[in-house]
C-alpha positions in Angstrom: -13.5 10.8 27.2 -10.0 9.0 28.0 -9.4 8.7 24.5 -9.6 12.5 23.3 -7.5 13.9 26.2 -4.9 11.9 25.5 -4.8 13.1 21.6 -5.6 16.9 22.7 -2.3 16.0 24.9 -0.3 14.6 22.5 -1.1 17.2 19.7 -0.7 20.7 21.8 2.6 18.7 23.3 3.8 17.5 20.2 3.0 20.3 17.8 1.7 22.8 20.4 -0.6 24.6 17.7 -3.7 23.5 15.2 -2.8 20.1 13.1 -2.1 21.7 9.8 -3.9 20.2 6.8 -2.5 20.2 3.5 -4.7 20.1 0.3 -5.0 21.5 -3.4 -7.4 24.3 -4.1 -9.8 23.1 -6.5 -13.4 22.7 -5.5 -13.3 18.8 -5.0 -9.9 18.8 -3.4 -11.3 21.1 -0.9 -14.6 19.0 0.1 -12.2 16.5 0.4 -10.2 18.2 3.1 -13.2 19.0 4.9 -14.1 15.3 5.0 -10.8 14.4 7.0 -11.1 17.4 8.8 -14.5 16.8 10.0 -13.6 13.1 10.7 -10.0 14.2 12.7 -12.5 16.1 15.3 -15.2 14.0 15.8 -12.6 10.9 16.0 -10.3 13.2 18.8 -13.4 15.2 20.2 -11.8 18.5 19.1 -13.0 22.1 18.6 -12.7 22.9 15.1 -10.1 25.8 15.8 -7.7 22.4 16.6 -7.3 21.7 12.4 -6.4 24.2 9.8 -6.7 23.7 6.7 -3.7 24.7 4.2 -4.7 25.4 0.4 -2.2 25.5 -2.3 -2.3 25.3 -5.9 -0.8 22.1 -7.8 0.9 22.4 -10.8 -2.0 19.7 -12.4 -4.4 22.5 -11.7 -2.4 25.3 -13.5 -1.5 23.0 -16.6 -5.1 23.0 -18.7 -3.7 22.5 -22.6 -1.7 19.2 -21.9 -2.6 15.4 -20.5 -0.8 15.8 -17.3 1.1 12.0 -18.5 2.6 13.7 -21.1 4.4 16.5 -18.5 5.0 14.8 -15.6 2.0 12.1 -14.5 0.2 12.4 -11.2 3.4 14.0 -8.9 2.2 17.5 -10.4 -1.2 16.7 -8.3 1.2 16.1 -5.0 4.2 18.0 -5.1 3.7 21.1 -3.9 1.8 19.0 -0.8 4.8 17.5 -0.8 7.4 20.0 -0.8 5.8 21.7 2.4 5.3 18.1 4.0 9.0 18.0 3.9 9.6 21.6 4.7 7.2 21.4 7.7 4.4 24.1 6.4 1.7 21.3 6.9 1.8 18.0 9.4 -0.2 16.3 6.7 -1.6 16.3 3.0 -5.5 14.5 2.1 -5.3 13.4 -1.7 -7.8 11.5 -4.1 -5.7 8.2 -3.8 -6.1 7.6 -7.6 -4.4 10.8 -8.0 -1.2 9.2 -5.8 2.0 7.8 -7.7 2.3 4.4 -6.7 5.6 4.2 -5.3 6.2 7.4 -3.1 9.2 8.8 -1.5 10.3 6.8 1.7 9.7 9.7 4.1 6.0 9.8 3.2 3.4 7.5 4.6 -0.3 7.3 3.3 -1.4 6.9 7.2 -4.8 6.8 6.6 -7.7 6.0 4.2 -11.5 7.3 4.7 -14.2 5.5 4.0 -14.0 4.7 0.2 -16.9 6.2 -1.8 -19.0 5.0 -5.0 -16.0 3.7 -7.2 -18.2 3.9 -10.9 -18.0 6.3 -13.5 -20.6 8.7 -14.4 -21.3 9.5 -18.2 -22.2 13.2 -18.5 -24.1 14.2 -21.8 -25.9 10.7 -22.8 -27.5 8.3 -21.1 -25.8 5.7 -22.1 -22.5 4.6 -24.0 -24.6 3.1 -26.8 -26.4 6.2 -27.1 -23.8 8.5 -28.0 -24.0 9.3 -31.9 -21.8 8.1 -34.4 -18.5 9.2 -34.2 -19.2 11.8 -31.0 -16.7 13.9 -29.4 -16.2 12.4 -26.3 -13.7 14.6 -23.6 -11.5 12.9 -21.1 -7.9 12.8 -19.9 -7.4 9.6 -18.7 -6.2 7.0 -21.3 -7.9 4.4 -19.0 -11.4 5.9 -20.0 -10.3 6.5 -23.4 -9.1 2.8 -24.0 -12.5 1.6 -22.9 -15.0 3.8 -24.6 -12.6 3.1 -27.7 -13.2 -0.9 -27.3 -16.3 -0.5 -26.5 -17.0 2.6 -29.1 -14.2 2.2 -32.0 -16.0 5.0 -33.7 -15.8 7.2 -31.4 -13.7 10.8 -31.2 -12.2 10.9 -28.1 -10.3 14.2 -27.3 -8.4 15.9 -24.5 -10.4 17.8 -21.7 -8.8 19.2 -18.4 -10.2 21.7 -15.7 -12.1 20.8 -12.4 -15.7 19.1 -12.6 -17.6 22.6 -13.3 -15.3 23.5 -16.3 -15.4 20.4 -18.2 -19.5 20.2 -17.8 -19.9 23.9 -18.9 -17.8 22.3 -22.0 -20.4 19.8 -22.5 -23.2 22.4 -22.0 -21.4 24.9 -24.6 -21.5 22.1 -27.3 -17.5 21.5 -27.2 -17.6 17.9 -26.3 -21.2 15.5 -26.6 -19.9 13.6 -23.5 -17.6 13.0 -20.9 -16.7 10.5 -18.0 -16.4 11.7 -14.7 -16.3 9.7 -11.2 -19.3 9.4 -8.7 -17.5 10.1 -6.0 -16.5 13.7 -6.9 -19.8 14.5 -8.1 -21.8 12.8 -5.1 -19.7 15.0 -2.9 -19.7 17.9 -4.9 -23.6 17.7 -3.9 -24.3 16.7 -7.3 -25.6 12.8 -7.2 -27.9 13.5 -9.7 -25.5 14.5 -12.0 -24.9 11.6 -15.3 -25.9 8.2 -15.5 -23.7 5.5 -13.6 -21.6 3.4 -15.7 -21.6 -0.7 -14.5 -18.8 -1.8 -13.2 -19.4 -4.7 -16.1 -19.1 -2.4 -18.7 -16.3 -0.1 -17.2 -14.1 -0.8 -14.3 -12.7 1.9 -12.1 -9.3 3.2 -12.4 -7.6 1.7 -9.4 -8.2 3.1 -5.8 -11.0 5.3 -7.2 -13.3 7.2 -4.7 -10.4 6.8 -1.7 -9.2 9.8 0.1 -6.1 9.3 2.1 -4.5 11.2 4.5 -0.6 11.7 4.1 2.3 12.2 6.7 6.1 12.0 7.3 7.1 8.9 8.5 8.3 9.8 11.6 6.0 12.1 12.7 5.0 9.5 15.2 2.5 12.0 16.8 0.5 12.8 13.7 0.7 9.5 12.8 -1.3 8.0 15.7 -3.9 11.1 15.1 -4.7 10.2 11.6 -4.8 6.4 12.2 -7.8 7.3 14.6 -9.5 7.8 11.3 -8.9 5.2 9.0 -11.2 3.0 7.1 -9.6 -0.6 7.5 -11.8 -2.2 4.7 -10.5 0.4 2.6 -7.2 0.2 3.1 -7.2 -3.2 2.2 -9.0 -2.7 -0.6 -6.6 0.0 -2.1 -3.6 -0.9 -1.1 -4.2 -4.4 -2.6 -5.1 -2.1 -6.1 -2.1 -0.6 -5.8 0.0 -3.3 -5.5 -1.6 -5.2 -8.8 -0.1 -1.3 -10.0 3.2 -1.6 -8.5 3.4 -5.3 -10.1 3.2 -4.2 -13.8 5.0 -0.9 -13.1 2.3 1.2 -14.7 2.3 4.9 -14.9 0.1 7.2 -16.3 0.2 6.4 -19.4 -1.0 3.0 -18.7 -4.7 1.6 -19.4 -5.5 0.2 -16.1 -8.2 -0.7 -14.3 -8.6 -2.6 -11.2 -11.4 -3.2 -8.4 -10.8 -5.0 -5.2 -13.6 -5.4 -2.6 -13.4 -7.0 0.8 -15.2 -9.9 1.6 -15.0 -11.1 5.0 -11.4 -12.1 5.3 -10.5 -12.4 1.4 -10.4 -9.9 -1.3 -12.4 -10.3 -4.7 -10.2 -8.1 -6.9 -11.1 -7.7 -10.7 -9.1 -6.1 -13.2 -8.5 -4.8 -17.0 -5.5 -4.1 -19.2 -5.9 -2.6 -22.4 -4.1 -1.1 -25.2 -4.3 2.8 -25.4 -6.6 2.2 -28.9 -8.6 -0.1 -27.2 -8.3 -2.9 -29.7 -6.9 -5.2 -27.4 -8.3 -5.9 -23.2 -8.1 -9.1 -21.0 -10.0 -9.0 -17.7 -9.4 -11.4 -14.8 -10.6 -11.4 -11.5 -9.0 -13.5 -8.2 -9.7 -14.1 -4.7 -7.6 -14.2 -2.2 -6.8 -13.8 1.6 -6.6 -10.4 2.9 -3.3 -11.1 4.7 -1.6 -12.5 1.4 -0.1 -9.6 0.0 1.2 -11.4 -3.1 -1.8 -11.9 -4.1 -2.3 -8.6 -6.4 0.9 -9.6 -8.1 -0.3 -13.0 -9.0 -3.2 -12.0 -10.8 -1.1 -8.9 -12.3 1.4 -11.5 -13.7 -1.1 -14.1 -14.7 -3.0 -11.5 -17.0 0.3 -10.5 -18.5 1.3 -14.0 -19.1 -1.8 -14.0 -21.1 -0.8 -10.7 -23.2 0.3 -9.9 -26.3 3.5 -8.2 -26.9 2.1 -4.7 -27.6 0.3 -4.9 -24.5 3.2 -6.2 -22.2 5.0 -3.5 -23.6 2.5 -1.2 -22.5 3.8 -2.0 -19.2 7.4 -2.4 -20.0 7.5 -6.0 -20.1 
């Protein structure tokens, strides 16, 4: 095969070793890594001795007693990735794209997305939202989930939770929380489909570029970047980077209650989306359609829904 030569070529010229693969430690992080690992040999026809994979620990997995938005926001799930991208320990990093600040450092390029998984959330404990009791204690750490479940559920205790997927279910199990929200994509490649009960994207959208894995490099490692492009999922690259635009347009962080969908549709994009106030008393939802190639479009609909906000919520997203 013409094409594999050429990449076995480039990468024992250019790096003369295995491709070094960055990733976190945790369980999921590490499926994860497998994924683009996997995908990296069949796409290049290599032995599996040609990828290594580099584990580390990220400061959002040591942190367990704090939401990570009120110490720092998602850079403590990339920065040690980063710090050896930049020191030359690893030619590349694989990250949960929702876990990805929105505006990265100029010498970083996500250079490619995998095929994007289910986007939904799964409700662990009940089978459904209305069937949680009166005023239940419901775990999460993302104030996306918690401004829904409290529009949706005013009544409703919702509490911190932190750890990976098996720690916060043993804390349902053990009686500490009656429910939590955790994302298909995780559990269906954790093996563990038939774990909750799907939440509609009606009822709950996603936060934005949920069930993405990217693959990240330096941008001028020109080498590694035409190896990890081999790889990538156009549709979902589209799809995500059109989310993360919409993001980029109302500067949100993590503190923000966000949620935004975009699906490809030939050659346009049906994007939906939700802004909220942290307590949940106040949403809008829009939707719009728009080319693929128009890359305003995100920033349309993000100003349009603002233009219909109130001033609490614009200043939710320092407008």
């Amino acid at each position: 095969m013409t094409a594999s030569s050429n990449s076995n070529t480039q990468i024992r010229a250019g790096i003369d070793r295995p491709l070094r693969i960055g990733t976190r430690q945790s369980p999921l992080a590490m499926v994860q890594a497998e994924l683009a690992a996997n995908a990296i040999l069949s796409a290049h026809g290599w032995r599996k001795d040609q990828v290594e994979l580099v584990a580390m620990i990220a400061t959002g997995d040591k942190i367990q007693d704090r939401a990570l938005a009120d110490v720092g926001g998602k850079a403590l799930w990339t920065k040690e990735l980063d710090r050896a991208l930049l020191d030359g320990d690893i030619d590349c990093a694989v990250h949960s794209m929702k876990d990805v600040e929105t505006l990265r450092q100029d010498e970083m390029l996500i250079a490619a997305m995998l095929e994007r998984a289910d986007t939904h959330d799964r409700l662990i404990g009940a089978d459904n939202i209305e069937a949680l009791p009166q005023g239940a204690i419901v775990g999460t750490a993302s104030p996306r989930r918690k401004a829904q479940l409290l529009h949706l559920r005013p009544d409703l205790d919702i509490r911190l939770i932190r750890g990976n997927v098996q720690t916060r279910l043993r804390k349902i199990e053990d009686g500490e929380y009656a429910a939590t929200l955790l994302a298909a994509a995780g559990l269906d490649r954790l093996d563990m489909g038939d774990t909750g009960s799907e939440i509609s994207d009606e009822l709950m959208l996603p936060a934005p570029a949920q069930g993405a894995v990217g693959i990240e490099c330096l941008d001028d490692a020109y080498d590694v970047r035409r190896l990890l492009q081999a790889v990538s999922y156009k549709q979902t690259e589209l799809a995500v980077t059109a989310e993360r635009s919409f993001l980029a347009e109302l500067s949100a962080d993590c503190h923000s209650p966000v949620a935004a969908l975009a699906v490809v549709d030939g050659h346009e994009i049906h994007m939906r989306a939700q802004l909220l106030l942290p307590d949940g008393s106040e949403t809008i939802v829009d939707e719009s359609r728009f080319a693929t190639g128009d890359v305003e479009g995100p920033s349309r609909l993000a100003l349009r829904m603002l233009g219909q906000a109130s001033d609490d919520l614009k200043a939710i997203f320092g407008k």
